[in-house]
N, C-alpha and C positions, 0 to 999 in steps of 0.2 A: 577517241582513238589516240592511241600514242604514238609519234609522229616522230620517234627513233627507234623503236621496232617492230612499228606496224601491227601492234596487237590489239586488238580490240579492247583494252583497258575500261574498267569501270570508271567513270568522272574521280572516284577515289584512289584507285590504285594510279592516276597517269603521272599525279605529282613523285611519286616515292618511283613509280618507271623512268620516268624522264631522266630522273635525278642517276639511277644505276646506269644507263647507258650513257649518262656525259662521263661516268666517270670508268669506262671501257668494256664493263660487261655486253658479253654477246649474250643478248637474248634469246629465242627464239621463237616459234609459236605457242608453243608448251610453256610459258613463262610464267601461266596465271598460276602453277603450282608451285611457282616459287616464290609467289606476291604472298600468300596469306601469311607465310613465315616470315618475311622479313617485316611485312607491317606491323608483326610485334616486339621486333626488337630493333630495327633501324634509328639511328638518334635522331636522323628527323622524319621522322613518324608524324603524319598530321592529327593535327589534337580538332577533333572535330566538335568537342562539346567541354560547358566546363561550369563549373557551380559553385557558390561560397558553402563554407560552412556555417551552420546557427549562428556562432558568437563572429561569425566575419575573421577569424584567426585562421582558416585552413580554407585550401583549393582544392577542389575535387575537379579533375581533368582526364580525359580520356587520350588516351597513346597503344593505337593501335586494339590491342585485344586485353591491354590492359587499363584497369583504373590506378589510377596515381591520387595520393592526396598529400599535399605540401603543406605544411604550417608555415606561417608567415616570418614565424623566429629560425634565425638562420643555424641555430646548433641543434631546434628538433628535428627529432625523426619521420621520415618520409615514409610513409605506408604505401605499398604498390603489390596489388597483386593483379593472376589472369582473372580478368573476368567472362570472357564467351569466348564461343570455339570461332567467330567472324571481328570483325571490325566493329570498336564501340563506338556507336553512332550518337548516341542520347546519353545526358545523365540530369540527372534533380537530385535538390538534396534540401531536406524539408526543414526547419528551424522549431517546428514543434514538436513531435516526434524521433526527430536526430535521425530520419532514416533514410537512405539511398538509391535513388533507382536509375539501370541502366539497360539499355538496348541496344541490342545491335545486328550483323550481316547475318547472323546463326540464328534470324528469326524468334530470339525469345527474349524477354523482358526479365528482370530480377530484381529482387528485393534486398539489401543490404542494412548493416546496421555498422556503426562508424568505425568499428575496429577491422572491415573487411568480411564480417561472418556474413554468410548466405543463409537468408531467413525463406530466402520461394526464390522458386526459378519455375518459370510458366513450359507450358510443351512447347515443342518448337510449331510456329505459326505458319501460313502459307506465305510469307513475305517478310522481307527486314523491317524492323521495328525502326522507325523512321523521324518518330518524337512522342515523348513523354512526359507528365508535369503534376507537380504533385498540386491538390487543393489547398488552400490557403491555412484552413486547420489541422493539414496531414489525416483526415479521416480515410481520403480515397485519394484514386488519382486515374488519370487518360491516358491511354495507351492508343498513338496514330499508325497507321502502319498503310498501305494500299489500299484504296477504298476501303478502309476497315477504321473505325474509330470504336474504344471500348473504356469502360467504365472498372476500377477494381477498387477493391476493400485495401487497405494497407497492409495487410498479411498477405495479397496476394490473388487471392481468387474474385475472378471476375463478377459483376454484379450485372451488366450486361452487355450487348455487342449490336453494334448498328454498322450497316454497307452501304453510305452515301457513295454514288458514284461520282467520286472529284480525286482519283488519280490519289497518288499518294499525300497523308497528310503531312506537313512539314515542321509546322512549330502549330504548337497549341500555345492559351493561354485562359488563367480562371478569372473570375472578376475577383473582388476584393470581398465579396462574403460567401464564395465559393460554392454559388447557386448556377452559375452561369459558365458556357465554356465556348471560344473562340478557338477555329482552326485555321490555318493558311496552310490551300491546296493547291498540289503540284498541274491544276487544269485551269487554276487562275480566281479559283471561286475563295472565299469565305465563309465558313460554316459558322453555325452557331448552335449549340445544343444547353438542353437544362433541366437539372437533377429533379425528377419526380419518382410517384412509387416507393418514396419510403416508409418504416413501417416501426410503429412503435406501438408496445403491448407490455396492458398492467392488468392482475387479475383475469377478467372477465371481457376487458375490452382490448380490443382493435385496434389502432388510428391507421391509415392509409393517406398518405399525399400523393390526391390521383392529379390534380393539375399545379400547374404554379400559384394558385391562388385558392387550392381548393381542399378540402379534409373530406373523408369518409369516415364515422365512427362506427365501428359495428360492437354490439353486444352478443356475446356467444350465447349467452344463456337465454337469451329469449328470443333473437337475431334481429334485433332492432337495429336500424338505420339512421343514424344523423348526418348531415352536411354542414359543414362548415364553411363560411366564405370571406373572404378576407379581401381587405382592398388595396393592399399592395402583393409580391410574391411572399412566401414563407420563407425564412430565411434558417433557422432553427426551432426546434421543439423538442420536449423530453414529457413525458407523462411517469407521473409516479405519486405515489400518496395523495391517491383519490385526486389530485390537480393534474388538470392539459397546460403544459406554459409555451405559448406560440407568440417568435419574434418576427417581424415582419421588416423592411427599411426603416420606418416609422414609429410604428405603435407595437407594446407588448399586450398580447392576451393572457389572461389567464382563465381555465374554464374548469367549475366544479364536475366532477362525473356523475352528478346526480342530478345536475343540468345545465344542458348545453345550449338552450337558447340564448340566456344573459351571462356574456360573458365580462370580465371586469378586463374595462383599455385604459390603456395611460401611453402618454409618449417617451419614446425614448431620446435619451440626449445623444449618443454617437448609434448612429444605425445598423452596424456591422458587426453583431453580435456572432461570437465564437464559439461562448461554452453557455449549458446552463446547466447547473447543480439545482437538485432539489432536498429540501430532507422535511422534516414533518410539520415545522411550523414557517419555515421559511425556502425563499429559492434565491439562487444566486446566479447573477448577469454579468458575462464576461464579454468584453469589448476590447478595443484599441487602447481606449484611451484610461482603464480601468476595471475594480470591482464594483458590483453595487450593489447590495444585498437587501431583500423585500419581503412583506407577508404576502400572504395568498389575497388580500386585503387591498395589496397593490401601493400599501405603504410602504415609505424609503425607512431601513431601518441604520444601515451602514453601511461605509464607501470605506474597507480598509488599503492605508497605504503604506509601502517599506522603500527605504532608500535603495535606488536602482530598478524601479518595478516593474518589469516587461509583460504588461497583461497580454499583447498579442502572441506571447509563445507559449500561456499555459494547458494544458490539457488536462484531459480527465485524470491521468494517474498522475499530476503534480498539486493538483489542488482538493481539498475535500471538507464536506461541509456536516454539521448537525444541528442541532436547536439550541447550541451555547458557545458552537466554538468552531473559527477558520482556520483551516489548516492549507501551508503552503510551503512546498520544495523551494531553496531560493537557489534560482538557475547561478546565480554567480560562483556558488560554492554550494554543492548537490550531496555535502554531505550534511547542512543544516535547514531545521524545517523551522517553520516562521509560525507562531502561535499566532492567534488574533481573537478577541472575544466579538463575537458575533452580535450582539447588542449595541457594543457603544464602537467598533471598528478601531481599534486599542491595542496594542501585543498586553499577552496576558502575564501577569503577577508584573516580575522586575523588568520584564522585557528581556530575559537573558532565554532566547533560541534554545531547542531543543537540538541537539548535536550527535552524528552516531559517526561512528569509525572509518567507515567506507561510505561512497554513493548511495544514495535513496533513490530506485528506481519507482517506487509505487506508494505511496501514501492513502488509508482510509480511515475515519473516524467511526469510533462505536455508533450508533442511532438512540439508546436506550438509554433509562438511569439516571437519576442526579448530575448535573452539570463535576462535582467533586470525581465521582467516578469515573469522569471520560478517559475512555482507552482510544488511541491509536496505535495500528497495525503497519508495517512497513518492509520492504521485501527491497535488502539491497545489492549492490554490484554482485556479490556472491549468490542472490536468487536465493538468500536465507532470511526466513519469515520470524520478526519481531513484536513485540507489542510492550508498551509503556504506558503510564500516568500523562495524561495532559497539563492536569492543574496538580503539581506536587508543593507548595506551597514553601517554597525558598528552597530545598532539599533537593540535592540530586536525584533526576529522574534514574529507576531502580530501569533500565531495556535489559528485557529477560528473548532470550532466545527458546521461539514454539516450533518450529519447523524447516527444513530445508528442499532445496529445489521446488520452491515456489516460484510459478507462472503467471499463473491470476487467483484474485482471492475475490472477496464483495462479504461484507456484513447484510446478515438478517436486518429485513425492515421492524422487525417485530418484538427483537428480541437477540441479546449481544451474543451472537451465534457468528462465530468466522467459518465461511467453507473456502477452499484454496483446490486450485492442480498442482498437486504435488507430485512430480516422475510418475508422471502419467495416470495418476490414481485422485478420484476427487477426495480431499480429505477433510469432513467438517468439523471443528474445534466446539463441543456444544456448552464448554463455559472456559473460554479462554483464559480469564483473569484466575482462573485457580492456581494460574504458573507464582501469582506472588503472594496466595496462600500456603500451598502445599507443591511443590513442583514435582514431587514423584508421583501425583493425579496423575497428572496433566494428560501421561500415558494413554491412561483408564480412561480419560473423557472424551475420545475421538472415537469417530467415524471413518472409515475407512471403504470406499467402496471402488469396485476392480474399474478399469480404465478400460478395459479390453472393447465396452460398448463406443467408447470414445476415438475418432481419429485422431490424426498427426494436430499438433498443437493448438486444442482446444482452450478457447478463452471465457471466463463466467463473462455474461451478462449484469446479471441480478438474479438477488435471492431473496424472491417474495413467499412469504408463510412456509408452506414446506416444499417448496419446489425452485430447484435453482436450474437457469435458465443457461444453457451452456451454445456458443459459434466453435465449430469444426474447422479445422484448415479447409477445406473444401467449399464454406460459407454456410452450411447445411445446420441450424438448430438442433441441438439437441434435450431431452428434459428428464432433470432426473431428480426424482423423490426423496424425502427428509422424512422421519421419522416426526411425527406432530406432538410427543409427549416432550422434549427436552424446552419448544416452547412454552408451553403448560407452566413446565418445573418453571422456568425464570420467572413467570409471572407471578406464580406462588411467594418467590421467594422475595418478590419487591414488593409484595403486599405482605408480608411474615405471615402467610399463611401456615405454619409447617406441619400441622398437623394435614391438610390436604396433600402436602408436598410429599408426605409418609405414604397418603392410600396411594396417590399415584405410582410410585417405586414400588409400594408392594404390586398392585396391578401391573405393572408392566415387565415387572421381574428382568430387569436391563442392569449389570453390571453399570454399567456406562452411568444410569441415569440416580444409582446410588452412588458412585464417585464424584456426581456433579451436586449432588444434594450435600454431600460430607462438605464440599469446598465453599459451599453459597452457607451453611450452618457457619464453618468456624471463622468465615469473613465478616459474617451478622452474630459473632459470638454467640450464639445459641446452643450451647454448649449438648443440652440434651439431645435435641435430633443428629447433632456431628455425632456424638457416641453411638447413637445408632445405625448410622449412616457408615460410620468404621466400622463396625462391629457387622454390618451386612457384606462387606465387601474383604470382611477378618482383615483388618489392619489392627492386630492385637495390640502392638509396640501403642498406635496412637491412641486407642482407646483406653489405655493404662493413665497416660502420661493426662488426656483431658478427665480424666478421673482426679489426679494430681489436681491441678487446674482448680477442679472445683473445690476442693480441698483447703487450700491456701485458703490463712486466716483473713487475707485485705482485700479489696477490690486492688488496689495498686497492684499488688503481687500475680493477682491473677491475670489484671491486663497483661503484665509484665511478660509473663507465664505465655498468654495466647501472644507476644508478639514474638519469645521464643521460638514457639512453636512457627509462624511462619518466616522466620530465620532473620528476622529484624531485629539483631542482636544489642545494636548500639539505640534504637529506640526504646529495648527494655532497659537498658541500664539507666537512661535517662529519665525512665520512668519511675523505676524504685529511687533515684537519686532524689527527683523532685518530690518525690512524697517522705525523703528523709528518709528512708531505709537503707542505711549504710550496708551492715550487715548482710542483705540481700543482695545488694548492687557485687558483692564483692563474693559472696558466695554461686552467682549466678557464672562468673568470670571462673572461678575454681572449677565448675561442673564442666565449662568448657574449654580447659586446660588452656587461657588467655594467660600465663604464666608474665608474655612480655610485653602485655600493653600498660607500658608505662609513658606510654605517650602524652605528653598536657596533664593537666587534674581532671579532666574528663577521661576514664575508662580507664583499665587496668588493677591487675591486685592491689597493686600501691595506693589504690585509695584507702586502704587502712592507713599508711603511712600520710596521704593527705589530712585521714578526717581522725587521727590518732585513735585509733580505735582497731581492735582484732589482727593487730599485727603478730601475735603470737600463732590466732589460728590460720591466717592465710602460712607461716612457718610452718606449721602440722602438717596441714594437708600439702605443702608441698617436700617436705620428708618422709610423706608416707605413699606420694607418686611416685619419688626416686629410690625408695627401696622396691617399691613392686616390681619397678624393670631393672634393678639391679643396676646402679647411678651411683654417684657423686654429684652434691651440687658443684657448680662451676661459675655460677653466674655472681659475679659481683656483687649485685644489688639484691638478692638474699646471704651473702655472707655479712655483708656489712649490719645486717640487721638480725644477722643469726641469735639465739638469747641461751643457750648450750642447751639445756635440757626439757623441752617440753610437756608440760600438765595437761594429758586429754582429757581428764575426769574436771579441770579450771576450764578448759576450752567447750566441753558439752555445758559446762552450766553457764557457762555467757552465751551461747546458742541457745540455749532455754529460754533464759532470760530475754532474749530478744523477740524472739516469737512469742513470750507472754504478751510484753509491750504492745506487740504486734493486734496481737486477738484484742487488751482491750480496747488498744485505740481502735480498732473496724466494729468494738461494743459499742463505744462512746457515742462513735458515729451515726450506730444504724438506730441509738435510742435519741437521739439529739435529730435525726430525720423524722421518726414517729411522732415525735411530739411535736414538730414543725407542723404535719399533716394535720392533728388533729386540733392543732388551730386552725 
């Protein structure tokens, strides 16, 4: 009670009362309607709660009904906005996740993300939320309120709800592998609770954690029963690729699904395991103190490490694994990801980091394919979906943009198949890499299917065979069907099946699945099925042009040709360069009106002028561009070399003559290989 105007004051409103009546306000009984407003803007506002930020550079604090957060540098900007319609009582702020939570007298709880945007706001509860606290890996977090203690997912919806009778809870707290939860209750007691009932599912099977110490497997298909028993608690597990990987304080499991009585243990070195990545021949163990990468075998295979390396804040969408190659957001600077070769625990090639323009909020590597071809997928600050070269081999990595308003995405286990939520619609990508063969596919080779079965911001799980596994705002599973043929096609096309890869498109008569055939043909140069492959889906223009293609007297010319074709322009010139075709190099540059790349003696018209040779005809064809559009030359560096009167009957027969050269040397060639063989 307030003991200057005798109002019944809550313990919170009597400090900010006390304070208005020293300094002459007449209260009266009706006063509590004047407390909720000024506890939001009064400057001494009690700050009831308060929290670092991830990197320790910003305070998150509560003041009255608003949250406040302060960077520690005195010329940044202060972010403050309202948060509840009562007094905020609680806040946490998680270092893995980056994300927010507060509570308070309006009885609800909220979810924040660091720039103030509201991700969940829960209904309003029968009592003030009275403390909150996130889990040590940001996966869930407890909500205390009056005999009410409750369990939620990090997007918000509850996972469960217990009514110990111990008065309101006041401060919670998790242990440090975030199995375990302490409460301090306002009846004098200490509670203690602990995370069972989780539930992981691959294929056909089950897992269930019904005790601290205990696994249920079930088999759907036959409804067979396993028990697993373990001798300390469970601390994490992931099941995927036919492996169970169960961490305990102590020792790591690992169990085949094809049997689970002899399972493979080993001990671990720091017991506080946080993440565990799988991919198909290996799994990966994230801790405190590090990474440490393993076969299913239970051998150590690599421990990679980078200067500054904080393994206890990574999570699943910072780090990602395959069978050749680790991938890692570096927290210091979120817009470069840290290669590493999974083998020897290495950055890969020069060590020169892959780099993109803005923040990486999500990172995932393809599963499939040659180590050369690894793709990785990435969705950033702008929630616009990328995909690039892993191993580009000295060369700027080419990041080609696939998609926007991306939410969550997850690659096929089976096969480089990307499905994402895109504005609300699940959309599957069923051969992504065609964006750096042909990018006007790229269109043609998705899947698009309506959202409307989907709630408020649904997250993929995984995407096993043809079924991707989708979490509801609400916590509610969803599951929805893939077409089984675009698998089929990839497999086809890593074995160069392509005569199968023909019956399948023609049986399936899917636009789609002959646009992904054209782009897996002209990436494995096979030049006949791509013309078929265009020619089902009438792309006339390219079906001409690989006609062209095959035509050209050299293999040189023709790679040169198919790296035109997917717009690698400076890789063909380099190509007809190194095999000595001048003529080509410079005529390849004419077709694409490169008029000014005089840049270095690498590229440009003026390599006639470096390799002295066709300086007349690069002068033709560009007087016979400037009279088409009705011109003057103007440019310097064709006046200087102007020759006044041009011979196009001298200029077709040194073209002639080049392409003769041409046909015999690719004669000489193909008889000088025959007679190889037939030694």
């Amino acid at each position: 009670m307030c003991t200057s105007c005798a109002h019944k004051c809550t313990l919170r409103e009597v400090d900010i009362c006390t304070q208005l009546c020293a300094l002459g306000f007449s209260l009266t009984k009706d006063c509590f309607f004047i407390l909720p407003v000024l506890l939001g803007v009064f400057p001494g506002s009690p700050v009831y709660s308060v929290a670092w930020g991830p990197d320790s550079d910003r305070i998150l604090y509560t003041s009255g009904r608003q949250l406040i957060i302060k960077p520690l540098q005195p010329s940044a900007k202060v972010i403050q906005w309202k948060a509840h319609d009562g007094v905020v009582l609680k806040v946490d702020w998680n270092s893995v996740n980056d994300l927010i939570l507060s509570g308070g007298e309006d009885c609800k709880y909220k979810v924040w993300d660091s720039f103030g945007r509201l991700l969940h706001s829960s209904l309003s509860r029968d009592y003030p939320i009275t403390s909150l606290s996130w889990a040590p890996d940001g996966e869930v977090f407890a909500v205390g309120s009056f005999n009410t203690l409750r369990l939620c997912d990090k997007t918000g919806w509850s996972y469960a709800l217990e009514k110990p009778n111990t008065g309101s809870v006041f401060s919670l707290a998790w242990s440090a592998d975030g199995t375990q939860l302490a409460g301090a209750c306002g009846n004098g007691h200490v509670i203690f609770a602990h995370v069972v009932e989780q539930h992981w599912e691959w294929k056909n099977f089950m897992i269930t954690l019904t005790k601290r110490r205990t696994m249920q497997v079930r088999n759907v298909l036959n409804d067979a029963v396993d028990i697993l028993e373990f001798r300390d608690r469970v601390i994490k597990a992931s099941l995927a690729y036919g492996h169970l990987v169960v961490t305990t304080s102590l020792q790591c499991y690992v169990y085949n699904t094809r049997n689970w009585n002899t399972p493979l243990i080993f001990d671990l070195k720091e017991g506080t395991v946080s993440l565990i990545l799988q991919a198909e021949k290996y799994f990966l163990l994230v801790d405190g103190a590090g990474l440490y990468l393993f076969s299913y075998e239970g051998r150590s295979i690599s421990s990679p490490k980078f200067p500054g390396m904080r393994a206890d804040i990574l999570n699943a969408q910072g780090i990602s694994l395959s069978n050749d190659t680790i991938a890692i957001r570096d927290k210091s600077d979120e817009k470069v990801i840290l290669l590493f070769d999974a083998l020897t625990g290495k950055a890969l090639g020069d060590g020169k980091n892959l780099t993109h323009k803005l923040e990486v909020l999500d990172i995932a590597l393809d599963q499939c394919g040659p180590s050369t071809d690894r793709k990785i997928a990435l969705i950033d600050k702008n929630r616009d979906l990328y995909l690039t070269t892993v191993r580009h081999l000295g060369r700027e990595p080419k990041i080609c943009k696939i998609g926007s308003m991306l939410h969550s995405m997850a690659w096929n286990d089976a096969a480089n198949i990307l499905c994402g939520i895109q504005d609300n619609q699940l959309t599957v990508w069923y051969y992504p890499s065609v964006v750096f063969t042909d990018k006007e596919l790229l269109a043609k080779t998705l899947c698009i299917k309506d959202g409307s079965e989907f709630r408020r911001a649904p997250q993929i799980l995984n995407y096993v065979g043809t079924k991707v596994t989708l979490r509801q705002g609400d916590g509610s599973l969803v599951y929805s069907s893939v077409l089984p043929y675009p698998v089929l096609l990839h497999e086809y096309s890593t074995s160069a099946r392509w005569e199968d890869a023909l019956r399948l498109c023609r049986f399936a008569k899917d636009q789609s699945l002959w646009a992904c055939l054209a782009g897996m043909a002209m990436a494995n140069r096979e030049l006949t099925t791509a013309e078929m492959a265009y020619a089902a889906i009438v792309e006339l223009p390219r079906v001409q042009y690989i006609n062209f293609i095959r035509e050209q007297p050299s293999k040189e010319s023709s790679l040169a040709h198919m790296l035109l074709f997917s717009g690698q322009v400076q890789e063909a010139e380099a190509t007809l360069l190194q095999a000595g075709l001048i003529y080509q190099a410079i005529q390849v540059n004419i077709d694409l009106f490169n008029w000014e790349r005089v840049i270095s003696s690498f590229g440009g018209c003026f390599l006639a002028v470096k390799h002295k040779t066709h300086v007349d005809t690069v002068l033709a064809y560009r007087e016979k561009f400037l009279q088409k559009f009705g011109r003057k030359e103007t440019n310097k560096r064709f006046l200087q070399y102007s020759e006044g009167v041009l011979d196009w009957e001298k200029i077709q027969e040194k073209i002639e003559m080049e392409l003769s050269k041409e046909r015999e040397r690719a004669a000489n060639v193909s008889v000088r290989s025959s007679v190889v063989s037939r030694r």
